[in-house]
C-alpha positions as CSV (number, residue, x, y, z in Angstrom):
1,X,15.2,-36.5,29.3
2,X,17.3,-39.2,30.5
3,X,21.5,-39.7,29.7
4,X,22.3,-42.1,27.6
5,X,25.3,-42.5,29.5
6,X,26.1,-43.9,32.9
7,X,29.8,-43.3,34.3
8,X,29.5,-44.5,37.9
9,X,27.8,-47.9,38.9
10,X,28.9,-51.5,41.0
11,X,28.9,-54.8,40.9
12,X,29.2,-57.9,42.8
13,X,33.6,-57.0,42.6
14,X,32.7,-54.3,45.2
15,X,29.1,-53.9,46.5
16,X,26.8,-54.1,43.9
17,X,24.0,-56.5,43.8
18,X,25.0,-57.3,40.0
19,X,27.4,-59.2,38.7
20,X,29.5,-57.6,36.0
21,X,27.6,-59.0,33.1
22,X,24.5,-59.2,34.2
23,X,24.9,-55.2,35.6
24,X,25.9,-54.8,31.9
25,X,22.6,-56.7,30.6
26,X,20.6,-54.3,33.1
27,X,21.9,-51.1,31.4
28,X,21.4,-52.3,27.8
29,X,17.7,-52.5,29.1
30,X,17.3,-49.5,30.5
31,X,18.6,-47.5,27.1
32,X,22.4,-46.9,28.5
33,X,24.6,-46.5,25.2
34,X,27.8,-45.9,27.0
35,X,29.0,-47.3,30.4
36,X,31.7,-47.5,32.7
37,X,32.0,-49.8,35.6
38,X,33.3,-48.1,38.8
39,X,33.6,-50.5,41.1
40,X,35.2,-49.9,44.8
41,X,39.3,-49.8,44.5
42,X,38.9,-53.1,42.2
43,X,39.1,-53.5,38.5
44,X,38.4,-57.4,38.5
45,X,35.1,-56.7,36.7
46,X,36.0,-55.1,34.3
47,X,37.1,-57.6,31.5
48,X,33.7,-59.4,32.4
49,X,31.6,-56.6,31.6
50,X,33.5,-55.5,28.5
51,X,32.8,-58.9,26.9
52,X,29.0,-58.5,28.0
53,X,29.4,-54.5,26.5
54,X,30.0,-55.8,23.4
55,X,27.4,-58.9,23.3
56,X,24.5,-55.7,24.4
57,X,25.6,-53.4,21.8
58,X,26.8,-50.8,24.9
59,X,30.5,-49.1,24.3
60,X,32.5,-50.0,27.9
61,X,34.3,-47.8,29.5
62,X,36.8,-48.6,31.8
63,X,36.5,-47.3,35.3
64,X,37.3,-47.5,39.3
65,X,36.7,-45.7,42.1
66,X,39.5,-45.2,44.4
67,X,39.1,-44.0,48.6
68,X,41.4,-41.2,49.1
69,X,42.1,-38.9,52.5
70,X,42.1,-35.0,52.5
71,X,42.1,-33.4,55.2
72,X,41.1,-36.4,56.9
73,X,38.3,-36.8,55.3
74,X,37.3,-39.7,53.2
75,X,36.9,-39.2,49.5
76,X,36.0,-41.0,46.4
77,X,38.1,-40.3,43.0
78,X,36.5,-42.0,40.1
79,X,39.3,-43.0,37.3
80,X,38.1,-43.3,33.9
81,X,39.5,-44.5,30.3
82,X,42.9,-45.6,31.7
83,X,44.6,-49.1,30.9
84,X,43.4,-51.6,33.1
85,X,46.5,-53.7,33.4
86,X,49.1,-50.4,34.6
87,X,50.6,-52.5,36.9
88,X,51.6,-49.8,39.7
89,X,47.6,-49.0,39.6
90,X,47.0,-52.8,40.1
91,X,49.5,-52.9,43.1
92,X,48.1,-49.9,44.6
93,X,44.5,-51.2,44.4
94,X,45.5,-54.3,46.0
95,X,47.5,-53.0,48.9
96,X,43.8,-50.8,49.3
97,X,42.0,-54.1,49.8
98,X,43.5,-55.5,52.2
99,X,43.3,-52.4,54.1
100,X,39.4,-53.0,54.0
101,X,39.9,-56.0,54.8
102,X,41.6,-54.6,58.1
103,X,39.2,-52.0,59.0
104,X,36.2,-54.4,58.6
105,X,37.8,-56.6,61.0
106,X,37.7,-53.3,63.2
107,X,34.1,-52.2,62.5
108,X,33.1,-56.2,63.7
109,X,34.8,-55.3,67.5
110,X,33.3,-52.4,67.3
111,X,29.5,-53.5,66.7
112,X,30.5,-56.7,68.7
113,X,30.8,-54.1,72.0
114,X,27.3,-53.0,71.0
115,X,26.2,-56.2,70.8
116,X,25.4,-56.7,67.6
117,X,28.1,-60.4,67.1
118,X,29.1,-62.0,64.2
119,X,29.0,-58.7,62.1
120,X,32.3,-59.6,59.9
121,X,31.3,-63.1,59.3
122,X,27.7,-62.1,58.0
123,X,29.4,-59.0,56.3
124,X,31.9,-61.5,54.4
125,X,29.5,-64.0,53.5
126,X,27.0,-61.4,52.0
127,X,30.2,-60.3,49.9
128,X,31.0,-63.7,49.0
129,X,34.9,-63.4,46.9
130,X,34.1,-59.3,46.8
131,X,35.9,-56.6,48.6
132,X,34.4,-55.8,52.1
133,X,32.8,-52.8,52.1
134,X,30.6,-50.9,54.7
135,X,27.7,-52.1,52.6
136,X,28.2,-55.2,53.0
137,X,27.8,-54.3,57.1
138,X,24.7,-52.2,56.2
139,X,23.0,-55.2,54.8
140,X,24.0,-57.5,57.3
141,X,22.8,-55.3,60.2
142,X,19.5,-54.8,57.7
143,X,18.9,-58.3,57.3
144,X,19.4,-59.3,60.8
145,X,16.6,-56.5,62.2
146,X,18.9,-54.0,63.6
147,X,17.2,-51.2,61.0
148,X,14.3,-51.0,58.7
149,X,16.2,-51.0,55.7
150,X,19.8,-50.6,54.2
151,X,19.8,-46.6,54.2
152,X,18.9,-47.0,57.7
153,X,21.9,-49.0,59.0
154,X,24.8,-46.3,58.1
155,X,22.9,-43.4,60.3
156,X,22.5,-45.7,63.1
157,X,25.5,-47.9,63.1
158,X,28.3,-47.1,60.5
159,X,28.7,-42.8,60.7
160,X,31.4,-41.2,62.9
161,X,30.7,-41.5,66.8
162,X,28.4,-44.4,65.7
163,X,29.6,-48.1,67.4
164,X,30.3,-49.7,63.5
165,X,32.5,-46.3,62.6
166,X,36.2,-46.9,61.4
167,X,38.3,-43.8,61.0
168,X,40.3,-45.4,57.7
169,X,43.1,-43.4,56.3
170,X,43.4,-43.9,52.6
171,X,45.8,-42.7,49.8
172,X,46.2,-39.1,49.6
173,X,44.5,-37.2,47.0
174,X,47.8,-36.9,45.0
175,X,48.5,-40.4,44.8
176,X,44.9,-41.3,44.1
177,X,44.6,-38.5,41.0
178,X,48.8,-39.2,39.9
179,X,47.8,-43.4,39.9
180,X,45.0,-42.8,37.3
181,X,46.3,-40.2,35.4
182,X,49.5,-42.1,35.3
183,X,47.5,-45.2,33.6
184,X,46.3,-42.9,30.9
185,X,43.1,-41.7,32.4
186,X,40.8,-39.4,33.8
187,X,40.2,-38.6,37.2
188,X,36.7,-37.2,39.0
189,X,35.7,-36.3,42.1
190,X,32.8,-38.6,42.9
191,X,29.6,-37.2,44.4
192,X,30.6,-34.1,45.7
193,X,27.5,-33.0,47.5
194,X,28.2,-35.5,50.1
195,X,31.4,-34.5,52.1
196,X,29.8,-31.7,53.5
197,X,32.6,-30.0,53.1
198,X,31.4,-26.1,53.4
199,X,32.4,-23.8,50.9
200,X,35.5,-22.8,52.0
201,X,36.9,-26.3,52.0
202,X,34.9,-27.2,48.7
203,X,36.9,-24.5,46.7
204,X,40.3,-25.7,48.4
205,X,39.6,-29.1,47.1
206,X,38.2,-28.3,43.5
207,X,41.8,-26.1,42.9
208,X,44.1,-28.8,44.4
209,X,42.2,-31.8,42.4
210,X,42.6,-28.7,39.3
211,X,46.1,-28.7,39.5
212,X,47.1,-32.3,40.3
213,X,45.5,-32.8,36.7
214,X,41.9,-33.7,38.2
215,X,39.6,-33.6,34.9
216,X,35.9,-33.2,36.3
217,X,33.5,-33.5,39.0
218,X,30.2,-35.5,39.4
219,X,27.7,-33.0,38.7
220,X,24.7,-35.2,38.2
221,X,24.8,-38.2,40.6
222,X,22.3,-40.9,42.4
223,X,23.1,-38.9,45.5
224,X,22.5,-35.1,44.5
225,X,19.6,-33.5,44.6
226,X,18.6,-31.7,41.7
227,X,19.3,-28.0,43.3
228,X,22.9,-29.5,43.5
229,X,23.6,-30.2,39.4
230,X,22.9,-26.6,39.2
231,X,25.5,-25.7,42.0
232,X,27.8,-28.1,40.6
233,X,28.0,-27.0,37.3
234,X,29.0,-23.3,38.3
235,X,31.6,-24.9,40.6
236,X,32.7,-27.0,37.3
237,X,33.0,-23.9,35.4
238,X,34.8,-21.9,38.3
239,X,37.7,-23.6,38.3
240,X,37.8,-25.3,34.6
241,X,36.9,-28.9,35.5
242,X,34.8,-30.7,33.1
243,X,31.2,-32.6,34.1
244,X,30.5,-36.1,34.6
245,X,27.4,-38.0,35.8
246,X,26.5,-41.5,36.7
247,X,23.5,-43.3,38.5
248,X,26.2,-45.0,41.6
249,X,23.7,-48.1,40.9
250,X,24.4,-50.2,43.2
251,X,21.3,-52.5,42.9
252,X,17.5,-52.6,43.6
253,X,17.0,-51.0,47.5
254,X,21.1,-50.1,47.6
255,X,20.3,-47.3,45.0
256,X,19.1,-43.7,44.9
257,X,19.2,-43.7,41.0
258,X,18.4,-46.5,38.7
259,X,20.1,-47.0,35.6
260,X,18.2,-45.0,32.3
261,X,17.4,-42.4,35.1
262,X,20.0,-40.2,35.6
263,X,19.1,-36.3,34.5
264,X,21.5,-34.9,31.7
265,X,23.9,-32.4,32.4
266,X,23.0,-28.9,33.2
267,X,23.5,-26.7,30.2
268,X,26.8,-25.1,29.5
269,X,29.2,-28.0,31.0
270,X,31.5,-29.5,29.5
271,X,31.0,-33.3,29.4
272,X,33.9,-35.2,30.5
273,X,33.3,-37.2,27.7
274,X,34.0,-34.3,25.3
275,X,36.4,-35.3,22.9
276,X,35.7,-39.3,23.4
277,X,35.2,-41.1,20.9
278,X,31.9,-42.7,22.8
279,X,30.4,-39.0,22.2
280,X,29.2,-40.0,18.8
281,X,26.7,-43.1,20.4
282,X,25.0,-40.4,22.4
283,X,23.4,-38.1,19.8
């Protein structure tokens, strides 16, 4: 039976297809009760889709997902329930964009020496006022007849050693988890199953997100399959982290979950949504 509950999603702020209300509207449809938006290092959206929350009858949550470095890797940390207008978060998130800004500016020479021209213009007019994200590329390089589809694109163009790839160093894991927690709120490791990571490193990360304060881990996400909310939910309870999930909706052919889909958790987590308030909505 499907969550009433959706925890990670986008809009038009980062990469989503949706605008914040109208992503709000599309929840409400598909049975969502409770919903945070978790949009790309931006919390622009957020007062939108609050006022839409509360028009649908949905209880908003306030959310972000932040791009971190360990060990040179590339992470997301998901911040939930934290006040929105914590000014060194704000300052932090903004000195993030214009980092994107930078390394899309890259990826275009890069794809340029392939070729493929015009790839930061078509990027930034497909993202309109948002962020510039590598989804933005992916479309662009989609719509233009360089892949069959979106999926397509980031295997053939935007992975390492491929000519769209930017190496981008972020914010360490310690200032990505100490920025949300220091707002009030929660932090999550987003979509774990994709960092391929190995097991070793896996367990290295789960205890240093454990004791910088890290709450949970997505355990059912758009991008796991469902062998993984099993595996995840034993690596939850290893090292005491409680469970989230969310759909990572990013819009209709951007999306390997649609909203009202996502699987509930695996029995015997502990829902990072616990002692919320929210919880009552979901019986």
């Amino acid at each position: 039976m499907p969550a009433k509950i959706d925890l990670h999603c986008h809009s038009t702020v980062s990469d989503g297809l949706l605008s914040p209300a109208d992503l709000v509207a599309h929840a409400a449809k598909r049975g969502v009760k409770v919903l945070a938006l978790t949009d790309h290092d931006d919390v622009g959206g957020l007062a939108a889709a609050r006022q839409a929350a509360a028009e649908h009858g949905i209880h908003f949550v306030n959310g972000v997902e932040i791009s971190a470095t360990w060990k040179k890797r590339t992470l997301h940390i998901v911040g939930l329930k934290f006040d929105a207008d914590n000014v060194a978060l704000k300052t932090a998130l903004d000195k993030v964009r214009i980092g994107r800004d930078e390394r899309a500016k890259e990826m275009s020479v890069g794809l340029a020496k392939a070729g493929i021209g015009g790839a930061y213009e078509g990027a930034k007019a497909i993202a309109k006022q948002s962020i510039l994200t590598r989804s933005h590329f992916a479309q662009f390089l989609a719509q233009n007849g360089h892949a069959k589809d979106v999926k397509s694109v980031f295997k053939k163009f935007l992975v390492k050693g491929k000519p769209g790839f930017v190496d981008s160093q972020w914010m360490d894991l310690e200032s990505a988890v100490g920025l949300i927690i220091g707002a009030g709120g929660q932090a999550v490791i987003a979509h774990p199953g994709r960092y391929d990571l190995g097991m070793v490193n896996m367990h290295l990360l789960m205890h240093e997100f454990r004791t910088l304060g890290g709450a949970a881990i997505e355990v059912v996400t758009g991008s796991h399959q469902p062998p993984q909310y099993q595996q995840f939910a034993t690596i939850a309870h290893r090292f005491s982290l409680k469970a989230s999930l969310g759909s990572d909706y990013h819009g209709a052919g951007l999306s390997y979950m649609g909203m009202g889909q996502v699987p509930e958790l695996p029995a015997g987590c502990v829902p990072v949504w616990d002692d919320w308030p929210e919880k009552q909505y979901l019986s």
